[in-house]
Backbone as a chain_set.jsonl record, in Angstrom:
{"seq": "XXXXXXXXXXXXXXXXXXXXXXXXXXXXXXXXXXXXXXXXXXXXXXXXXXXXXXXXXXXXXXXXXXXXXXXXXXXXXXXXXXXXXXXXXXXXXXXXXXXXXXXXXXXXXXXXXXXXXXXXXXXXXXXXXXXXXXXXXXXXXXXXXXXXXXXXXXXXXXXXXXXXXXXXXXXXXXXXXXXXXXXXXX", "coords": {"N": [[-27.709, -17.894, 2.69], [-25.993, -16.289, -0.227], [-22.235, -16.45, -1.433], [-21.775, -13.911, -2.668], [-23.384, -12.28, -1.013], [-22.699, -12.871, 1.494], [-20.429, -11.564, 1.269], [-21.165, -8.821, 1.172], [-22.185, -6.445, 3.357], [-24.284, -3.867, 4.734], [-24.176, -0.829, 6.178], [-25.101, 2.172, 7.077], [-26.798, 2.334, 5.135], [-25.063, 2.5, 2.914], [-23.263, 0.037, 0.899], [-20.917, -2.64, 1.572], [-18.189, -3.946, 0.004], [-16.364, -7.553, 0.573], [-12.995, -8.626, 0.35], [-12.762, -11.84, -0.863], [-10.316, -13.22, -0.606], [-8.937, -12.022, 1.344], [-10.324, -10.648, 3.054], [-10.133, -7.864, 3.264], [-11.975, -4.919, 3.057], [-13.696, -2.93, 1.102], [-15.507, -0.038, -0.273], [-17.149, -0.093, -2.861], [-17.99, -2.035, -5.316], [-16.249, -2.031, -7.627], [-13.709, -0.809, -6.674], [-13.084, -2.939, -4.825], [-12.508, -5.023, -6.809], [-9.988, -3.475, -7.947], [-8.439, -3.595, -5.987], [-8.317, -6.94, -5.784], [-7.548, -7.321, -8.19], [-4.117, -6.354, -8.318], [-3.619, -7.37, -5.693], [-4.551, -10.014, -5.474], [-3.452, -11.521, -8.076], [-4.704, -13.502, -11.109], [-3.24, -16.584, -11.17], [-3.483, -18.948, -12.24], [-3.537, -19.238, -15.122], [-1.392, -21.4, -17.603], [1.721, -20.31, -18.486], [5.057, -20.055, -20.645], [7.294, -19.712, -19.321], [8.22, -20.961, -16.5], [8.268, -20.364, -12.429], [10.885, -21.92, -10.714], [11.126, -22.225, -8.223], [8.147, -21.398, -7.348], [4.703, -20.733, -7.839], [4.714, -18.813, -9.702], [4.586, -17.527, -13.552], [5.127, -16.824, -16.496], [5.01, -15.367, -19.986], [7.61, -14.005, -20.64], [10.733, -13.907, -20.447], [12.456, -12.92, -19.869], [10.94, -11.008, -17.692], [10.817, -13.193, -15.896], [13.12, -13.706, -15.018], [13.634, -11.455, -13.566], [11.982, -11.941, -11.717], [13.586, -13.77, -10.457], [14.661, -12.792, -8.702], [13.313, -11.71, -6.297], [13.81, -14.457, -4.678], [15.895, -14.373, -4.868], [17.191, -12.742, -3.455], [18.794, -10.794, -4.593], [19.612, -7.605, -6.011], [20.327, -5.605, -8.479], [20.442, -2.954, -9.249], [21.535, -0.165, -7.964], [21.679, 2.917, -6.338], [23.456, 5.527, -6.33], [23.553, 7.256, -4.418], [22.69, 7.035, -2.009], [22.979, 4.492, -1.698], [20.801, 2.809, -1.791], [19.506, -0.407, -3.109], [17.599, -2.282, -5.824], [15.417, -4.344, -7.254], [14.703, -4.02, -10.043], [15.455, -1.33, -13.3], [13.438, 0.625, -13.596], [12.807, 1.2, -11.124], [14.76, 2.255, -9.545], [15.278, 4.145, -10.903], [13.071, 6.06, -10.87], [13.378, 6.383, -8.029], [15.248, 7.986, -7.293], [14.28, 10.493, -7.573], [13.647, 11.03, -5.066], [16.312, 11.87, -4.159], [17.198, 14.058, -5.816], [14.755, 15.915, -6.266], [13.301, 16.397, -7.909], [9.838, 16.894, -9.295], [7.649, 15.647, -11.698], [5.06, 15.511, -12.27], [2.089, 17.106, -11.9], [-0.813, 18.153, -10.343], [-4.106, 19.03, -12.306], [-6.039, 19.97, -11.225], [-5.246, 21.664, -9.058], [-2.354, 22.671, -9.212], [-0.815, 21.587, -7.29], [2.626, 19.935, -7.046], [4.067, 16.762, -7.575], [6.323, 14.234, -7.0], [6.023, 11.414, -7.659], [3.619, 9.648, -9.907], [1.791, 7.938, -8.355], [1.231, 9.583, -6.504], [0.646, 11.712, -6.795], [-1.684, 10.387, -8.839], [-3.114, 9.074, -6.027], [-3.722, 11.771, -4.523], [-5.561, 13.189, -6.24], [-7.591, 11.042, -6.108], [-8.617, 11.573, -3.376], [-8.287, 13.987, -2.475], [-9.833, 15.443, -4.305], [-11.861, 14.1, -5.824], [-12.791, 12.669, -3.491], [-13.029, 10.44, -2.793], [-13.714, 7.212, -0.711], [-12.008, 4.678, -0.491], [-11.825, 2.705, 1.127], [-12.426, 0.637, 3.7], [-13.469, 0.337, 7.639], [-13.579, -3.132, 8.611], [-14.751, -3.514, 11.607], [-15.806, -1.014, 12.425], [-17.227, 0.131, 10.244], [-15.931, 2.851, 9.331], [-14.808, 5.063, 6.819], [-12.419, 5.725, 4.576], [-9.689, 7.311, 2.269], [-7.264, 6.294, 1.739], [-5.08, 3.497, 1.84], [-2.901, 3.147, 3.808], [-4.151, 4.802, 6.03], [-6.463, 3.985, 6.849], [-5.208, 1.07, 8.011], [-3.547, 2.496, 10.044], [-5.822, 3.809, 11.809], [-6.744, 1.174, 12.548], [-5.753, 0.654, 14.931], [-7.405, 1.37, 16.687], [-8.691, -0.338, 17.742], [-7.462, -2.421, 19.215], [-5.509, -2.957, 21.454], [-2.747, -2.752, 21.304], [0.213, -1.141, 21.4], [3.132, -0.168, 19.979], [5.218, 1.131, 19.885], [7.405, 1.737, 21.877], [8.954, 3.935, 24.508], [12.56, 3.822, 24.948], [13.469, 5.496, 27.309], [11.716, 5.967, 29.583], [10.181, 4.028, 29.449], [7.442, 4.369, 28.541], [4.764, 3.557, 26.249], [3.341, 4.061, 22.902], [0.918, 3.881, 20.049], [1.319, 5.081, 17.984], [4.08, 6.151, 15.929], [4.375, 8.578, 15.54], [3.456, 9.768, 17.773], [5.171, 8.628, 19.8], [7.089, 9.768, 19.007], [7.004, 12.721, 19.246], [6.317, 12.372, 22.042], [9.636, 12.12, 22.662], [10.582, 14.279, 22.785], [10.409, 15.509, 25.869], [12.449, 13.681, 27.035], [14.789, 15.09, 25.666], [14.585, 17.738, 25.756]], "CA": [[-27.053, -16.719, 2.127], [-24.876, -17.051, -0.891], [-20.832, -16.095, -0.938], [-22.367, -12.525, -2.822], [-24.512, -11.92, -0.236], [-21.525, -12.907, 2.518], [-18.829, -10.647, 0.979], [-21.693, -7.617, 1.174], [-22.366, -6.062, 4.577], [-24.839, -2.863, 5.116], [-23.92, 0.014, 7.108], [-25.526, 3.27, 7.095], [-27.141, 2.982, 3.627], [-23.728, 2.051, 2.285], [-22.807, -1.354, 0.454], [-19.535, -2.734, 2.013], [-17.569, -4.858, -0.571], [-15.836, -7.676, 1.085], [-12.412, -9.648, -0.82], [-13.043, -13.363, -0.118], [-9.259, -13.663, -0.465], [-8.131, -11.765, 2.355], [-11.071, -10.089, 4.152], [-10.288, -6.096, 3.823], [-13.31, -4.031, 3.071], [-14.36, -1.944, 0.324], [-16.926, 0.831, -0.287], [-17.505, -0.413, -3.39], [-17.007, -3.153, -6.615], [-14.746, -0.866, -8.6], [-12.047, -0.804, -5.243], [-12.916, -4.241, -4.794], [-11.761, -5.549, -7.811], [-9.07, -2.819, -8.197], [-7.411, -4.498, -5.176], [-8.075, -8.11, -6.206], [-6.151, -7.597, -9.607], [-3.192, -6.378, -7.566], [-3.332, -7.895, -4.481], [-4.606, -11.394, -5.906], [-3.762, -11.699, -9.991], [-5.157, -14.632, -11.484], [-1.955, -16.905, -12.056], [-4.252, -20.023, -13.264], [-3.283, -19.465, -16.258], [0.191, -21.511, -17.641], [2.496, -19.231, -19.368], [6.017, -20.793, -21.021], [8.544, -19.595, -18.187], [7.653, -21.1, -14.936], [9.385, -20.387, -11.254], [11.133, -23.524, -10.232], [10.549, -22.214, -6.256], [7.129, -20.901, -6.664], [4.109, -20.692, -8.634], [5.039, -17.576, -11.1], [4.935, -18.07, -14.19], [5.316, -15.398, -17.347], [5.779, -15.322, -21.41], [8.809, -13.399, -21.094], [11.814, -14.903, -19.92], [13.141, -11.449, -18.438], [9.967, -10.893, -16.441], [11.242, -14.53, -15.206], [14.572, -13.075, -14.356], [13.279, -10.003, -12.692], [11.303, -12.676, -10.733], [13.703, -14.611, -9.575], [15.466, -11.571, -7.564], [12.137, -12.162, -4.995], [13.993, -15.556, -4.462], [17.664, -14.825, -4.658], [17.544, -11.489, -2.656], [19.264, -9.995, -5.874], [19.402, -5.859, -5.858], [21.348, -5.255, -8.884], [20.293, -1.801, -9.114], [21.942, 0.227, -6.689], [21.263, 4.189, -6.152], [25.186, 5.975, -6.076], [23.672, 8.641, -3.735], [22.237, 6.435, -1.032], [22.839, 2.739, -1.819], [19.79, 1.959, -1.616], [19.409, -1.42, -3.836], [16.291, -2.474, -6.297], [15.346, -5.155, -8.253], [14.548, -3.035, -11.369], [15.808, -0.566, -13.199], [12.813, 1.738, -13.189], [12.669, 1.454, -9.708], [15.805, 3.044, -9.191], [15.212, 5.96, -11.53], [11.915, 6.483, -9.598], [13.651, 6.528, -6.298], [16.18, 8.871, -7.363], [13.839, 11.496, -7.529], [13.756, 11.627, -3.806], [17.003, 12.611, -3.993], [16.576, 15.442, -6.931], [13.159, 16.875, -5.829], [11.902, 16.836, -8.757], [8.527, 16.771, -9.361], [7.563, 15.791, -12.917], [3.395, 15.124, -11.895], [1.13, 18.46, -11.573], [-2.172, 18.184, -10.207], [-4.751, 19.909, -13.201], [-7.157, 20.919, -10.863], [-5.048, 22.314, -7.609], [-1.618, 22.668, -9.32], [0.194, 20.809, -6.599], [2.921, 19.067, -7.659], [4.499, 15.773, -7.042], [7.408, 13.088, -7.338], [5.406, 10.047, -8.479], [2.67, 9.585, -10.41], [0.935, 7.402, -8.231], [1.003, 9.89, -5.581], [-0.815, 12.386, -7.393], [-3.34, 9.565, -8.468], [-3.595, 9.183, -4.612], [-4.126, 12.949, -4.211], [-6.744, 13.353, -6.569], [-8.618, 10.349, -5.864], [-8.814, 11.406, -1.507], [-8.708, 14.98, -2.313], [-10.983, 15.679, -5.206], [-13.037, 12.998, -6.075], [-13.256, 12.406, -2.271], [-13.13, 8.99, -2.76], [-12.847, 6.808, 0.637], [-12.114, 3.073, -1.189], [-11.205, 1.74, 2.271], [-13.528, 0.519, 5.199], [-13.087, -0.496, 8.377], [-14.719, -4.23, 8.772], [-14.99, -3.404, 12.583], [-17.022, 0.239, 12.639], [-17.124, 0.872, 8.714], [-15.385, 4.086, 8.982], [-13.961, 5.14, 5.679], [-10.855, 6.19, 4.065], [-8.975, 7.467, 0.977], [-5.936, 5.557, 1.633], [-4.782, 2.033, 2.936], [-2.698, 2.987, 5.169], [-4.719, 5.785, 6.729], [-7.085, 3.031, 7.41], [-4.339, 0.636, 8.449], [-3.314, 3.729, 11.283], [-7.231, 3.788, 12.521], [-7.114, -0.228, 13.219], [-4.981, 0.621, 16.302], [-8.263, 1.999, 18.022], [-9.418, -1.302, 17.752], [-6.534, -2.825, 19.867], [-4.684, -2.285, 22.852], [-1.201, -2.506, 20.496], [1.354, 0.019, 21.553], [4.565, -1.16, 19.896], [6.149, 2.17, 19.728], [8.487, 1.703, 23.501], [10.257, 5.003, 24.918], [13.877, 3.373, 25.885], [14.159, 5.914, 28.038], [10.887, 6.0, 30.184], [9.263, 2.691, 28.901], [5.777, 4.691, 27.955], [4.583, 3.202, 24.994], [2.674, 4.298, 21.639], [0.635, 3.477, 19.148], [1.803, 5.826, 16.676], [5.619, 6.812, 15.358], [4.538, 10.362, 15.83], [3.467, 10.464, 19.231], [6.267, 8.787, 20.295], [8.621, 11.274, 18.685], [6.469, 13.479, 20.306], [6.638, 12.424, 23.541], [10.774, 11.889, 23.146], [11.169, 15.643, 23.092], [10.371, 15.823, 26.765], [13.688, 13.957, 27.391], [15.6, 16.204, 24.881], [14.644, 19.406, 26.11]], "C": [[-25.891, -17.173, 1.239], [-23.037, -16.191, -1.004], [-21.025, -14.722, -1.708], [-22.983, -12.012, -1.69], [-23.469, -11.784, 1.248], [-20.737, -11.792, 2.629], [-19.83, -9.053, 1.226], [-21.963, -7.504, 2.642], [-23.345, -4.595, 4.119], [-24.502, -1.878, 6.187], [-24.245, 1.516, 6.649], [-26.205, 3.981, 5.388], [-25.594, 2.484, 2.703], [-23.198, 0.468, 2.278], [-21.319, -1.375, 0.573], [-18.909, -4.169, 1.209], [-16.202, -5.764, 0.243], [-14.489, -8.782, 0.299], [-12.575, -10.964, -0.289], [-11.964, -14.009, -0.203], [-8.379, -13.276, 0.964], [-8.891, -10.852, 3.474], [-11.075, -8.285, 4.104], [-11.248, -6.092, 3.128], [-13.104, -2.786, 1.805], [-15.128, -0.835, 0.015], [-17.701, 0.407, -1.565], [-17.14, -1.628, -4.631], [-16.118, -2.754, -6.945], [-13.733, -1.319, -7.456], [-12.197, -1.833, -4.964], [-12.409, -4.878, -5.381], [-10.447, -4.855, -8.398], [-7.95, -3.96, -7.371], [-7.655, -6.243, -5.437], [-6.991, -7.785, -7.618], [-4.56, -6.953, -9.467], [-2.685, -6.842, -6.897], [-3.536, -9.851, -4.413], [-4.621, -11.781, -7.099], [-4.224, -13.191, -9.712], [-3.509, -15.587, -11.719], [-2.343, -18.41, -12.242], [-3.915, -20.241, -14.604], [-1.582, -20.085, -17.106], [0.668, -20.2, -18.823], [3.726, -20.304, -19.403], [6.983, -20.611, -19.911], [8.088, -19.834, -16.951], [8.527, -20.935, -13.829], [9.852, -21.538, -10.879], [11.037, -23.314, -9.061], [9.116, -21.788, -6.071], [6.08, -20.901, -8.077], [3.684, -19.758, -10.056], [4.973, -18.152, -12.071], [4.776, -16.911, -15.455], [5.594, -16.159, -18.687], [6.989, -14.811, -21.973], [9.704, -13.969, -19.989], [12.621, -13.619, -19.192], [12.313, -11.087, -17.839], [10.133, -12.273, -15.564], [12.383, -14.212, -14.418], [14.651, -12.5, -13.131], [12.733, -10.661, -11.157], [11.965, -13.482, -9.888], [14.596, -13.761, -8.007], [14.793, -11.643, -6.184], [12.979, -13.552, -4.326], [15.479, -15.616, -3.783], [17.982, -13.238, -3.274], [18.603, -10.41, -3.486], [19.183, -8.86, -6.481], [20.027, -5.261, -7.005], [21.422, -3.785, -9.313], [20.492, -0.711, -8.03], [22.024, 2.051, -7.196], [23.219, 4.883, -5.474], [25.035, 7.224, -4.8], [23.705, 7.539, -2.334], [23.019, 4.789, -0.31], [21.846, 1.405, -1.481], [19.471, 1.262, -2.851], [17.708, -1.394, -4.184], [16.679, -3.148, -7.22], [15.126, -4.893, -9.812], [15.271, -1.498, -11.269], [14.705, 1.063, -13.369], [12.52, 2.105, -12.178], [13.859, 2.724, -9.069], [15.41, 4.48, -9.58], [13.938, 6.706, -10.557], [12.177, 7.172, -7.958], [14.667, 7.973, -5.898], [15.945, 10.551, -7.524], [13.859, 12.034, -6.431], [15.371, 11.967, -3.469], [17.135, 14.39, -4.593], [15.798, 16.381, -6.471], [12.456, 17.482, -6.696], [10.662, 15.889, -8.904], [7.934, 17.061, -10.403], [5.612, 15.778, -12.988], [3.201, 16.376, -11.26], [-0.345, 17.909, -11.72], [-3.329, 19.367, -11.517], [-5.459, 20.836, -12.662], [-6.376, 21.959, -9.616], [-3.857, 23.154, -8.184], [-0.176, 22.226, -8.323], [0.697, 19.753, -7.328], [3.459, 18.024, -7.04], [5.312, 14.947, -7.866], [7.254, 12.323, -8.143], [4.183, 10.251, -8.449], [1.362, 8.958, -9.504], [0.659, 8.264, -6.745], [-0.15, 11.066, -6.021], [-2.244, 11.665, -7.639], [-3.931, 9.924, -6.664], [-4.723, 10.854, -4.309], [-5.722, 13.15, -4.934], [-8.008, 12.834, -6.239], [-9.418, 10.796, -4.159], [-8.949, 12.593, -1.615], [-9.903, 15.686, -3.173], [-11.937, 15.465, -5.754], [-13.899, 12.573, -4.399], [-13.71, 11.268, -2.085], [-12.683, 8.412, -1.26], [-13.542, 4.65, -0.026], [-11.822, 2.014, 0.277], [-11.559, 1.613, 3.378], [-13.086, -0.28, 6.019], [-14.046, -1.726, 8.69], [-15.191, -4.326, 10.405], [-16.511, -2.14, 12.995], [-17.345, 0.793, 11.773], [-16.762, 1.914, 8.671], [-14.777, 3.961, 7.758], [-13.092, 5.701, 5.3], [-10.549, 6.029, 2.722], [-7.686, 6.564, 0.551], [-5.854, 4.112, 2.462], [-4.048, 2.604, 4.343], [-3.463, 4.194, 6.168], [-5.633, 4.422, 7.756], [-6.531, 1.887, 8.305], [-3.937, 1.458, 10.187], [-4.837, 3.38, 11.96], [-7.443, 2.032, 12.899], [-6.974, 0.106, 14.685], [-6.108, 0.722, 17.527], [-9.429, 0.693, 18.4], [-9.228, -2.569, 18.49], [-6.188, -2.457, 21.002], [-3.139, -2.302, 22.609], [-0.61, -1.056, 20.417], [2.225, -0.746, 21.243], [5.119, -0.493, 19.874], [6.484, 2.47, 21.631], [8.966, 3.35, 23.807], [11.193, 4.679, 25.492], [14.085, 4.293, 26.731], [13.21, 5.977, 29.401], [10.12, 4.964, 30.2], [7.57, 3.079, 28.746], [5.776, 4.413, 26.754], [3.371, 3.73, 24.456], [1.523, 3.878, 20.969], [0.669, 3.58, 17.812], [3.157, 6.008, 16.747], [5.527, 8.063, 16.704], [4.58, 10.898, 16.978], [4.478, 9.928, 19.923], [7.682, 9.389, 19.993], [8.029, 12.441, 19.453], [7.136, 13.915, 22.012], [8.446, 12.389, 23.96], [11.324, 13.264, 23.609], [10.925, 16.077, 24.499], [11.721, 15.49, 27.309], [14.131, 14.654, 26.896], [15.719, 17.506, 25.15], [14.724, 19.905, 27.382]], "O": [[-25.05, -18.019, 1.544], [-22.985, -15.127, -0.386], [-20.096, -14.039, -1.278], [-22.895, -10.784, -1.724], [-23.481, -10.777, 1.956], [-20.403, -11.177, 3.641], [-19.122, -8.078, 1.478], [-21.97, -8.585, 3.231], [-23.06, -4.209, 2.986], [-24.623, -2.373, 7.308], [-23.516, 1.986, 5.775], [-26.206, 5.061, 4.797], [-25.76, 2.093, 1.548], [-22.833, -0.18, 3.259], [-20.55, -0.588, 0.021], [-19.097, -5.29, 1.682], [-15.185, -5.145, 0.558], [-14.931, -9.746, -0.327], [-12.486, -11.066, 0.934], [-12.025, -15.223, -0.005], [-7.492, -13.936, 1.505], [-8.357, -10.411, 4.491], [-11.84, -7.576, 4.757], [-11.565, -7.106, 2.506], [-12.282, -1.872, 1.877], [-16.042, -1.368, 0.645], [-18.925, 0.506, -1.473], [-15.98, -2.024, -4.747], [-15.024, -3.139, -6.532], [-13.018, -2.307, -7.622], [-11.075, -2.191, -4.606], [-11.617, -5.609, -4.785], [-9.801, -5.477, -9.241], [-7.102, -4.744, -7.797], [-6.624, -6.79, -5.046], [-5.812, -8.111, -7.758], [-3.817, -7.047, -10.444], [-1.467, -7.003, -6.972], [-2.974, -10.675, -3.692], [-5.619, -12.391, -7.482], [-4.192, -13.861, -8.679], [-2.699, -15.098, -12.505], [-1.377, -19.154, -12.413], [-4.005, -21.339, -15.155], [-0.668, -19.265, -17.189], [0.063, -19.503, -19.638], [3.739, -21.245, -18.609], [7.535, -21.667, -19.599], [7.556, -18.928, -16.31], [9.674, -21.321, -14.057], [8.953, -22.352, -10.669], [10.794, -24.366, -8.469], [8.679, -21.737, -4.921], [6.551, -21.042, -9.206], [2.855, -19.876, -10.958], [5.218, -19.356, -11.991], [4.1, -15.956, -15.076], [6.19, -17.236, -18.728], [7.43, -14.939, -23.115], [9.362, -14.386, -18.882], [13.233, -13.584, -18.124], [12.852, -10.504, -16.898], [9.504, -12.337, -14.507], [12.488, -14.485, -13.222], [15.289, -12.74, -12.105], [12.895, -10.241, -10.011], [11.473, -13.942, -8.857], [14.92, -14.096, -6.867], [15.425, -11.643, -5.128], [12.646, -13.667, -3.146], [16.026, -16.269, -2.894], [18.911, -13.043, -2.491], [19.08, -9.393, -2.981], [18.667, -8.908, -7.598], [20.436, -4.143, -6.691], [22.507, -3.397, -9.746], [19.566, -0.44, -7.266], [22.402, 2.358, -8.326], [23.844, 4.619, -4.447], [25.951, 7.906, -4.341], [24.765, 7.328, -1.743], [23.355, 4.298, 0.768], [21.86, 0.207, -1.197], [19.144, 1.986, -3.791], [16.81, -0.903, -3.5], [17.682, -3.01, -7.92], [15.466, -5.726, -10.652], [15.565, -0.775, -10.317], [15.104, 2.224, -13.283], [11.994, 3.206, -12.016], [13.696, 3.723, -8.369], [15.27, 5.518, -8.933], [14.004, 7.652, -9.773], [11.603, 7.936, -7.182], [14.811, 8.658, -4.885], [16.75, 11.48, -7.582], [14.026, 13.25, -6.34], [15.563, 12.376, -2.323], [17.151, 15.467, -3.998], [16.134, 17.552, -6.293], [11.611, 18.377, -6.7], [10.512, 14.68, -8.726], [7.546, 18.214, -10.591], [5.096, 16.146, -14.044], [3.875, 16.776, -10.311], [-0.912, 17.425, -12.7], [-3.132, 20.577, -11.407], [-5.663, 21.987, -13.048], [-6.966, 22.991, -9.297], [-3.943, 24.348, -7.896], [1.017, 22.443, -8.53], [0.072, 18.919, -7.983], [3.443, 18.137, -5.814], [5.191, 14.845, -9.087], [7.909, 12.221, -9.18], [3.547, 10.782, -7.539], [0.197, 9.282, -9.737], [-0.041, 7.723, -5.89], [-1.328, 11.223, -5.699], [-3.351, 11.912, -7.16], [-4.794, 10.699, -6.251], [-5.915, 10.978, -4.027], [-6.78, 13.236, -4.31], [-9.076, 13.427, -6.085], [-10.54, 10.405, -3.836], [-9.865, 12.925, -0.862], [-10.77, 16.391, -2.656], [-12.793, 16.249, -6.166], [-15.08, 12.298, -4.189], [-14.654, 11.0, -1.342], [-11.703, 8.835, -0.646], [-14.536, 3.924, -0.013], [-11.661, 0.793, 0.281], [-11.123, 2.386, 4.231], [-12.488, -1.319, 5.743], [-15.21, -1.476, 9.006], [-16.027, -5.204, 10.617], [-17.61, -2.292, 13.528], [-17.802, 1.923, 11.939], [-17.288, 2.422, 7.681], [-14.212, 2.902, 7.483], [-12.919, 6.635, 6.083], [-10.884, 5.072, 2.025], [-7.265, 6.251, -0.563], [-6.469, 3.793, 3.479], [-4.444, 2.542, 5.507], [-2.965, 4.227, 7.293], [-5.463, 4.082, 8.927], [-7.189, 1.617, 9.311], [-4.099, 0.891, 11.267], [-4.782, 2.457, 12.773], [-8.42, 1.749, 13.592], [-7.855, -0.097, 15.52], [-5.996, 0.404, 18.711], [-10.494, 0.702, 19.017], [-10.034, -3.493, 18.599], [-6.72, -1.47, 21.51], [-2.344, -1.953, 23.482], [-0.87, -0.136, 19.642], [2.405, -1.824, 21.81], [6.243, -0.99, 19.81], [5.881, 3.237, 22.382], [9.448, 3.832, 22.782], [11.184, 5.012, 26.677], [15.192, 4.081, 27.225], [13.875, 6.043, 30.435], [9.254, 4.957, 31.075], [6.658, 2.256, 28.82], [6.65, 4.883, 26.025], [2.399, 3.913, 25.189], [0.939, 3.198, 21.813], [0.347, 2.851, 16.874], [3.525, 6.032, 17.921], [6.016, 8.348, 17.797], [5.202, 11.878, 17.388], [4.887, 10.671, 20.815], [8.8, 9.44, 20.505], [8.715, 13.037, 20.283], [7.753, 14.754, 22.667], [8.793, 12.554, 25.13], [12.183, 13.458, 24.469], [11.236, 17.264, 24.586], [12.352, 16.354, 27.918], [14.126, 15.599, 27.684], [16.653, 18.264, 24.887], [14.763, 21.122, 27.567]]}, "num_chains": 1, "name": "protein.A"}
């Protein structure tokens, strides 16, 4: 069997794309290669500005800069409401919406609106297209989102990391242990 033939799996009529960089699961090429050119760019290629701690390397000497903030722990963008720090300055402006509440992104087809752009992508792609780019490599269940899928590992575990300091019953979710705290509280 060759490393095509490896990375594919069968399950219920459905071709399961697998990355041969890091193992998550696909439904198909397209979301396969979406998340490789994110999650693994090519950086084979030299470019003139190289990282002197790491293998980066860029044609622009301020995408070098920007880069070395990963290195130095370097925030120089700081949010006057919060103080919450960022390495860029579109990051900031981005973030600052969750203070605002505005919501410059309208869905065409629903008219729900939203903050960031890439949340609407999200929306459309899980609510309208009904896309599920994200399989589990255990029971192929599928999913619209990473972390949705990410959440559904747990049932695959015996990982409770969410503690109750006050009862020591533990979790597997946030929610249910906010849940369950309201029994002391009330």
């Amino acid at each position: 069997m060759d490393d095509e033939e490896n990375r594919r799996s069968h399950s219920r009529g459905m071709v399961i794309e697998t990355c041969d960089k890091c193992e998550s699961t696909f439904s198909n090429k397209e979301a396969l290669n979406r998340h490789k050119k994110i999650k693994h760019p090519d950086r084979s290629i030299e470019k003139r500005h190289q990282c002197k701690f790491c293998e980066y390397s860029s044609d622009s000497a301020s995408s070098l800069r920007r880069h070395m903030f990963t290195h130095t722990g370097e925030k120089p963008f700081v949010c006057r409401i919060c103080q919450k720090a960022f390495t860029k300055k579109g990051n900031l402006r981005t973030h600052e919406r969750t203070h605002t509440g505005e919501k410059n992104y309208t869905c065409e087809q629903c008219g729900t609106k939203f903050n960031f752009s890439g949340n609407l992508q999200r929306h459309v792609s899980t609510v309208h297209e009904k896309r599920l780019d994200y399989v589990c490599a255990v029971c192929k269940a599928s999913f619209g989102q990473s972390g949705h899928l990410k959440r559904h590992m747990v049932i695959h575990t015996d990982v409770r990391a969410y503690l109750c300091e006050d009862c020591g019953k533990s979790f597997d979710r946030v929610g249910k242990l906010r849940r369950h705290r309201l029994i002391h509280t009330g």
